[in-house]
N, C-alpha and C positions, 0 to 999 in steps of 0.2 A: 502602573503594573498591568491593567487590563488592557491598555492601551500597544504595550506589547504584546500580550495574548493575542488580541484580534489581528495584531500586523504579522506574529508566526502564523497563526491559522492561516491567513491570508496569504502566506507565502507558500506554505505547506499546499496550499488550494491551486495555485499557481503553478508549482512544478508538476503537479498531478495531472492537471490539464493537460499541460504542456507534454506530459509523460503518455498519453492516453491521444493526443494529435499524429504523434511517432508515428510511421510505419514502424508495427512489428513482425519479428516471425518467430513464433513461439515453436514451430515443427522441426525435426531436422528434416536433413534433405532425401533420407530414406520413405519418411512418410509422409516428405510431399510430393516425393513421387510416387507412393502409391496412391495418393489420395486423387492426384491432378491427372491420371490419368486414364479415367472416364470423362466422359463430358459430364455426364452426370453430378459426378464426386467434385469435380471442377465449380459447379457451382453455391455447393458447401464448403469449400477449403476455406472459405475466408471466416466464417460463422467456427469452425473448427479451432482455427487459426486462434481466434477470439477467446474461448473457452478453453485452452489452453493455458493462455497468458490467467485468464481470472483465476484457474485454479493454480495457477503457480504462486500466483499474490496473495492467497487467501492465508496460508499459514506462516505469512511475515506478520499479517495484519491481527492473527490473533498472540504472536507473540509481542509485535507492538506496543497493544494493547493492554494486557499483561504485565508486562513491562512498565507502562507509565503508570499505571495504577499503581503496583506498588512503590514504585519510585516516590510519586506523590504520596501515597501515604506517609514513607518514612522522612519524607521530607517535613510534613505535615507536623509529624509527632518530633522531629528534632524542634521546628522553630516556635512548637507550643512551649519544650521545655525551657527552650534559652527566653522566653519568654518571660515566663513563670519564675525562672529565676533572678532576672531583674526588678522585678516587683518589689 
């Protein structure tokens, strides 16, 4: 069983990675034409770009989250009962 755990995690780690190597672009093309075009603003666009994307992930990661918890819990409390009742 934990043997699996480690090899999801592992994998879960792995696309993540591999999600985070991407080119992204988290802007549309309206504001990265406003952004790209200073020199200036040109050399923020990429740190922009970034900060973007994190806050778009942030409230999958707290629904996620949420999510498996309770998940596990009720998982938790179904296989104490079927447990308990084999005894």
């Amino acid at each position: 069983m934990t043997l699996l755990r480690s090899g999801a995690r592992l994998l879960a780690l792995a696309v993540l990675l591999a999600g985070a190597a991407l080119p992204a672009r988290g802007q549309c093309s309206m504001c990265r034409a406003a952004v790209e075009s200073s020199a200036e603003s040109r050399r923020i666009a990429g740190e922009l770009n970034r900060a973007i994307l994190v806050l778009f992930a942030a409230p999958y990661l707290v629904v996620g989250t949420c999510a498996s918890v309770l998940f596990r819990r009720r998982i938790g409390t179904f296989l104490k009962t079927r447990l308990l009742r084999r005894r």
